[in-house]
C-alpha positions as CSV (number, residue, x, y, z in Angstrom):
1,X,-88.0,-83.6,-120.9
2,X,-87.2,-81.9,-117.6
3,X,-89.8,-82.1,-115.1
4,X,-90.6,-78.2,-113.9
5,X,-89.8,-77.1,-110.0
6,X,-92.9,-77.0,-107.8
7,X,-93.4,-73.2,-107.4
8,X,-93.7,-73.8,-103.1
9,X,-90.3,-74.3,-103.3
10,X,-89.6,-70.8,-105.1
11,X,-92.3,-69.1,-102.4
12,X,-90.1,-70.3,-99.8
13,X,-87.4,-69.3,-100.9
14,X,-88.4,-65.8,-101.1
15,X,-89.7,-65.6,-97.5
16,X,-86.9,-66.9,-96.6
17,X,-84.8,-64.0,-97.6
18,X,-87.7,-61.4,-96.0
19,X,-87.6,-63.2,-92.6
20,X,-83.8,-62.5,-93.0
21,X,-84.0,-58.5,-94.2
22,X,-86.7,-58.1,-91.5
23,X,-84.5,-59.8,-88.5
24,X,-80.6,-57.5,-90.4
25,X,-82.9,-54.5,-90.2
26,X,-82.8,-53.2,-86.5
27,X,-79.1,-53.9,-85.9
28,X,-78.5,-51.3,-88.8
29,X,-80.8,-49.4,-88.0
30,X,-79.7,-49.1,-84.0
31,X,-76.3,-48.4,-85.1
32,X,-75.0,-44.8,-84.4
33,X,-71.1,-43.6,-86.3
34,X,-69.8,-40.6,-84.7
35,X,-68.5,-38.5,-88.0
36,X,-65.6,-36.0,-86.9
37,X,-66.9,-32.4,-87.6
38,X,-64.5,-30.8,-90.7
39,X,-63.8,-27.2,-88.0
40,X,-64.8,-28.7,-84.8
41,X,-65.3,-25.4,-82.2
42,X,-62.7,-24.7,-79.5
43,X,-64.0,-26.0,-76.1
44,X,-65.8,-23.1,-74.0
45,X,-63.7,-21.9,-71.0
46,X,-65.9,-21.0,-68.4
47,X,-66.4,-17.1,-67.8
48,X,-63.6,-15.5,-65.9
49,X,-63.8,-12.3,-64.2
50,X,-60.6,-10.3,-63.3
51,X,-59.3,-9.8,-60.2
52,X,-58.8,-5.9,-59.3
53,X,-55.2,-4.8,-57.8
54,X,-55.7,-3.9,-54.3
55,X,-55.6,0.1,-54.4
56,X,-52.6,1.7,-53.2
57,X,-53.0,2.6,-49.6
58,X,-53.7,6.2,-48.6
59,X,-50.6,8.1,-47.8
60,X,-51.3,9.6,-44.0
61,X,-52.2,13.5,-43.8
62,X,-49.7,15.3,-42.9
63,X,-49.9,16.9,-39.0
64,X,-51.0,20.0,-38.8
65,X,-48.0,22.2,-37.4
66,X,-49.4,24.3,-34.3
67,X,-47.3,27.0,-32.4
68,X,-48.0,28.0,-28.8
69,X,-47.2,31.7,-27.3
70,X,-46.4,31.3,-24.1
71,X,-47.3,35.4,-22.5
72,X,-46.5,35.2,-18.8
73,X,-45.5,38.6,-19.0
74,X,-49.4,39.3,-19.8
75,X,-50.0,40.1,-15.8
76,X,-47.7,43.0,-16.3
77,X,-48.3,43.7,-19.8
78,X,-50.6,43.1,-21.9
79,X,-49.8,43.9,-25.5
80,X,-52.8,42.5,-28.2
81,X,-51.6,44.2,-31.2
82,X,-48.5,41.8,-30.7
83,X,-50.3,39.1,-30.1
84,X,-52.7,39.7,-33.1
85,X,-49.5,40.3,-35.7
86,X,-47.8,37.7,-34.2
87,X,-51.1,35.1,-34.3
88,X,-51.4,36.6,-38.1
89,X,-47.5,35.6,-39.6
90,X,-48.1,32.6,-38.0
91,X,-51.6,31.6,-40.0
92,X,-49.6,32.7,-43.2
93,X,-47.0,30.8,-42.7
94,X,-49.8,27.5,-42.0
95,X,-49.5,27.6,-38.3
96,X,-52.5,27.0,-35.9
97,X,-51.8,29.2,-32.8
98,X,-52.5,28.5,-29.3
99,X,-52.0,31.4,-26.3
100,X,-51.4,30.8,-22.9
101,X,-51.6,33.5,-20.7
102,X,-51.9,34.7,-16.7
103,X,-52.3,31.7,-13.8
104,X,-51.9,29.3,-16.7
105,X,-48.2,29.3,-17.2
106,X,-47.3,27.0,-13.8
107,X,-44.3,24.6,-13.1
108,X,-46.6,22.0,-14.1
109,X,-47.5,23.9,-17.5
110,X,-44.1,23.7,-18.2
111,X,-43.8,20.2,-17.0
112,X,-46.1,19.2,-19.5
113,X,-45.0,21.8,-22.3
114,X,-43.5,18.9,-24.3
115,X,-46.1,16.3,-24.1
116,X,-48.2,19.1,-26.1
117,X,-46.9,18.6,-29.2
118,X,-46.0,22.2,-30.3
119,X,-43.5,23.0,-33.6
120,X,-42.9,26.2,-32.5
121,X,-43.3,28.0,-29.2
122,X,-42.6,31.5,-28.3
123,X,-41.8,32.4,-24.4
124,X,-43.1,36.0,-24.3
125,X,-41.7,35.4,-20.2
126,X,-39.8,36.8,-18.2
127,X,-36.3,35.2,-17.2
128,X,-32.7,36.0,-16.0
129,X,-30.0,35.3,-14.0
130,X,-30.3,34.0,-10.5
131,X,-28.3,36.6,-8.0
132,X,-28.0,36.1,-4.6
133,X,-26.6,38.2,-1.6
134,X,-23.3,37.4,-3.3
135,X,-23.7,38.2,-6.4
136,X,-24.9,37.2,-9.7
137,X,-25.4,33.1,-10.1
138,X,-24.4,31.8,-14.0
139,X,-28.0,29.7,-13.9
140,X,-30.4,30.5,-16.3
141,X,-34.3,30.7,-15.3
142,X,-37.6,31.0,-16.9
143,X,-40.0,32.2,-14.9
144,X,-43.6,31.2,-14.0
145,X,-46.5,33.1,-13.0
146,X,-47.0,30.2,-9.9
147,X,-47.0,31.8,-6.4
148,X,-43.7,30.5,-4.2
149,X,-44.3,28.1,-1.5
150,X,-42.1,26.2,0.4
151,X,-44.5,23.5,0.7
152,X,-45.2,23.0,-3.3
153,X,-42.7,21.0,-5.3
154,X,-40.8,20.1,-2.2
155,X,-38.5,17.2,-4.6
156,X,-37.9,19.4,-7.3
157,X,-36.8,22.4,-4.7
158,X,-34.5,19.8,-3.0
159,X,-33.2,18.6,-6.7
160,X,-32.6,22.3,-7.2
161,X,-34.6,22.4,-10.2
162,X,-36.8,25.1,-9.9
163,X,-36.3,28.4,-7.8
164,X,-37.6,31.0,-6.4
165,X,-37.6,34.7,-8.1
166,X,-39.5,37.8,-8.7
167,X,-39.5,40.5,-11.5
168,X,-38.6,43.7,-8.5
169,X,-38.3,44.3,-5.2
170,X,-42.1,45.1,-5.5
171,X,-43.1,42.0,-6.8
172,X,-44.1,38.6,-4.6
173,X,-41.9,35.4,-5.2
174,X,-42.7,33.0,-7.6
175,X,-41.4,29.6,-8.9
176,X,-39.1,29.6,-12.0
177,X,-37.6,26.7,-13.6
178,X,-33.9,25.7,-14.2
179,X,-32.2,23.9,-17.2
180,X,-31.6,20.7,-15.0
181,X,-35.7,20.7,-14.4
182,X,-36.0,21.1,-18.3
183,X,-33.7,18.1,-18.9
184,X,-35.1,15.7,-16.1
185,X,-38.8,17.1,-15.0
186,X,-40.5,18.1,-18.5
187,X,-42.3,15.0,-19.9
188,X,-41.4,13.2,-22.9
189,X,-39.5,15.2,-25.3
190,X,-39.6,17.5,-28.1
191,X,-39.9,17.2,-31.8
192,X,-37.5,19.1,-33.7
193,X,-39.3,22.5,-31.8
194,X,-38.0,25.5,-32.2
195,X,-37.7,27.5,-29.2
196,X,-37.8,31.3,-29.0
197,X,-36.9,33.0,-25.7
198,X,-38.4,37.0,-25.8
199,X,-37.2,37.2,-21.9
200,X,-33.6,39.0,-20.5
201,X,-30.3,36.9,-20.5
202,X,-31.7,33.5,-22.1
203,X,-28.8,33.1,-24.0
204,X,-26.3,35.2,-21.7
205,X,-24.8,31.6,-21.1
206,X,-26.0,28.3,-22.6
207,X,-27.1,26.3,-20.1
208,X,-30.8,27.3,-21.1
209,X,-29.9,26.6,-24.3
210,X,-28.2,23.3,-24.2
211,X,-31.2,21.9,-22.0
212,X,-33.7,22.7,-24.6
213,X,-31.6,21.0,-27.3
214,X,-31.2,17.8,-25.3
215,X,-34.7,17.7,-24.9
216,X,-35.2,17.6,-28.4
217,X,-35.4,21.0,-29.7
218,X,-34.4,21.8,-33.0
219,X,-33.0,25.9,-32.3
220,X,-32.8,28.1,-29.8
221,X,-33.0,31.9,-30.4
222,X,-32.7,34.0,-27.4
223,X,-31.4,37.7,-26.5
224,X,-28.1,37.9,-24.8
225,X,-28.8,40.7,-21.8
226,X,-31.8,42.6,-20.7
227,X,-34.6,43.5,-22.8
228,X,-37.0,46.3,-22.7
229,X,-40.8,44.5,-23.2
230,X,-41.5,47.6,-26.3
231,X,-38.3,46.7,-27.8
232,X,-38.5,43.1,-27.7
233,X,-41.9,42.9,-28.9
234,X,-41.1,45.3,-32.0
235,X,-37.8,43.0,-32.6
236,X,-40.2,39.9,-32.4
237,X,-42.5,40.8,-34.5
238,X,-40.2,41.9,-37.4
239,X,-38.1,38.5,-37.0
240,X,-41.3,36.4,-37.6
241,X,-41.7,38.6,-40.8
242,X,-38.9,37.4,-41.8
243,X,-38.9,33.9,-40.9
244,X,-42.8,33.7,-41.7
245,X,-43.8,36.5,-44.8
246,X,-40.2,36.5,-46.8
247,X,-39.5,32.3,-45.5
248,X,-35.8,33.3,-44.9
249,X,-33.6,30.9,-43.3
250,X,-33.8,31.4,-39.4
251,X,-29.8,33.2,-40.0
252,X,-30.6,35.6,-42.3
253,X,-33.9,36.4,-40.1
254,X,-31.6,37.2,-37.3
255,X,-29.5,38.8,-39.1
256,X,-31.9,40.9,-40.8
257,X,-33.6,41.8,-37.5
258,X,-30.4,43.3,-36.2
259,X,-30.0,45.0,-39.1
260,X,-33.3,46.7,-39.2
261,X,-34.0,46.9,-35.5
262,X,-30.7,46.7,-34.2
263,X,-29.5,45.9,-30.4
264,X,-32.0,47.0,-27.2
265,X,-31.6,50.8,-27.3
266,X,-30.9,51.1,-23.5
267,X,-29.3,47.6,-22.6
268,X,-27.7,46.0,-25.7
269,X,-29.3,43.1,-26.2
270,X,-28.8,41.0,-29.3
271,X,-30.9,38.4,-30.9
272,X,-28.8,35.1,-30.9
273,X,-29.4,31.5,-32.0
274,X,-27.9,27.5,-30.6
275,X,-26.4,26.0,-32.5
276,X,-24.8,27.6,-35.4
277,X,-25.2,25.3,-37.7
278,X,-29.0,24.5,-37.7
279,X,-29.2,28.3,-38.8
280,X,-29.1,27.4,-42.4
281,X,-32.9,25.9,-42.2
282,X,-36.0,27.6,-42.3
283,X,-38.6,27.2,-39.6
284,X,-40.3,24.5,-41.7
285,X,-37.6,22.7,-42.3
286,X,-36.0,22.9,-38.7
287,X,-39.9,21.2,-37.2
288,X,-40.6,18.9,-40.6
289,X,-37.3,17.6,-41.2
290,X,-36.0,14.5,-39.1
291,X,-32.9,13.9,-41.1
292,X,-31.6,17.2,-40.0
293,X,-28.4,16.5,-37.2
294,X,-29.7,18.5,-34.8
295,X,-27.0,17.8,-32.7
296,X,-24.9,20.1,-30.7
């Protein structure tokens, strides 16, 4: 017969194998498994905001064209209805006017005339040929309402640049400028301006002409002989219809006005234009357009 185990040595065993759950138990328990998700999200990018295009810069306005009338003839004459029609075509055709009249129109008005910054300016002034004792002198010259003085522009008067002159016998001496004072006394130059010349003999030779050119004018218009101030008013006014209300090229305006109002009744004037060429422009496009070979 077998002797039968002592039952301490059963209880021991069994606390044995608690002591052992008991010290297992906070290992597993402390563990941590990192399961992959089945559709793990796409990482977050961080908020973006978009950068706007820098704006496309502001085109500059465009200048506003200006014309000046330059009336020295206003001490003999003074003619407002022309001045008015003239001031009107003008405005319709987008022009801001300026008038200079009387004591104004100097040698150092026209010194300066360039530096104003005119697209158009209209010499309602008197001009002519230099004579002498001798005769007639081929010099063009435009005159000024500036009282002659031997001591006043002493350089320019030794240069030979300006002049002295009067309208009559009747009339005092006054300065009046010559093509070489255009070329080397005006300031700065001009623009592509078109220059109109209302006075007698502007265009009887070209040295007037030519000087205006090389200082940066775009046309010349001038009449050929002496004028008659009621004529050449009329004839002006209906050549800046032309050129202004109907926008005709400044050729067929000329044209047109000889046409219509034909030569100076008593001396035969004509309306001519320097150079040739630059006759197939507008006004507009003669003073906006600097890829025009003005050129002569």
């Amino acid at each position: 017969m077998n002797p039968k185990k002592p039952a301490t040595t059963l209880l021991c065993t069994i606390q044995c194998l608690l002591i052992a759950s008991l010290l297992l138990f906070p290992l597993l328990t402390g563990c941590t498994c990192q399961v992959p998700e089945e559709n793990p999200s796409p990482p977050v990018s961080p908020n973006t905001t978009a950068v706007p295009s820098e704006p496309s810069p502001t085109p500059p306005p465009q200048k506003q064209a200006r014309a000046a009338i330059v009336d020295q003839l206003s001490v003999l004459n003074t003619n407002s209805v022309f001045l008015e029609q003239l001031t009107q075509e003008l405005n319709g055709y987008g022009l801001e006017v300026d008038i200079f009249k009387g004591e104004e129109i100097t040698v150092e008005f026209y010194r300066e005339l360039p530096t104003l910054d005119y697209q158009l300016i209209i010499f309602r002034a008197h001009s002519g040929l230099l004579s002498s004792e001798e005769g007639v002198v081929r010099v063009t010259t435009l005159f000024t309402n500036e009282p002659y003085s031997e001591v006043k522009h002493i350089g320019e008067q030794l240069a030979n640049r300006v002049a002295k002159a009067r309208i009559g016998k009747d009339h005092p001496m006054i300065f009046s400028i010559k093509d070489s004072f255009v070329r080397k006394s005006m300031e700065n130059s001009f623009d592509n301006t078109v220059i109109i010349m209302m006075g007698c003999s502007c265009i009887a030779i070209q040295d007037l002409a030519e000087a205006f050119m090389d200082k940066g004018a775009s046309i010349y218009l001038a009449w050929d002989a002496t004028v008659g101030l009621g004529y050449v008013d009329r004839a002006t006014i209906y050549l800046f219809q032309q050129l202004c209300s109907q926008n005709l090229l400044v050729g067929d305006a000329v044209d047109a006005t000889m046409d219509e109002i034909g030569a100076d009744p008593l001396f035969g004037a004509r309306l001519r234009y320097f150079p040739k060429k630059n006759g197939a422009n507008t006004l507009a496009q003669l003073y906006d357009n600097s890829t025009i070979d003005f050129s002569h």
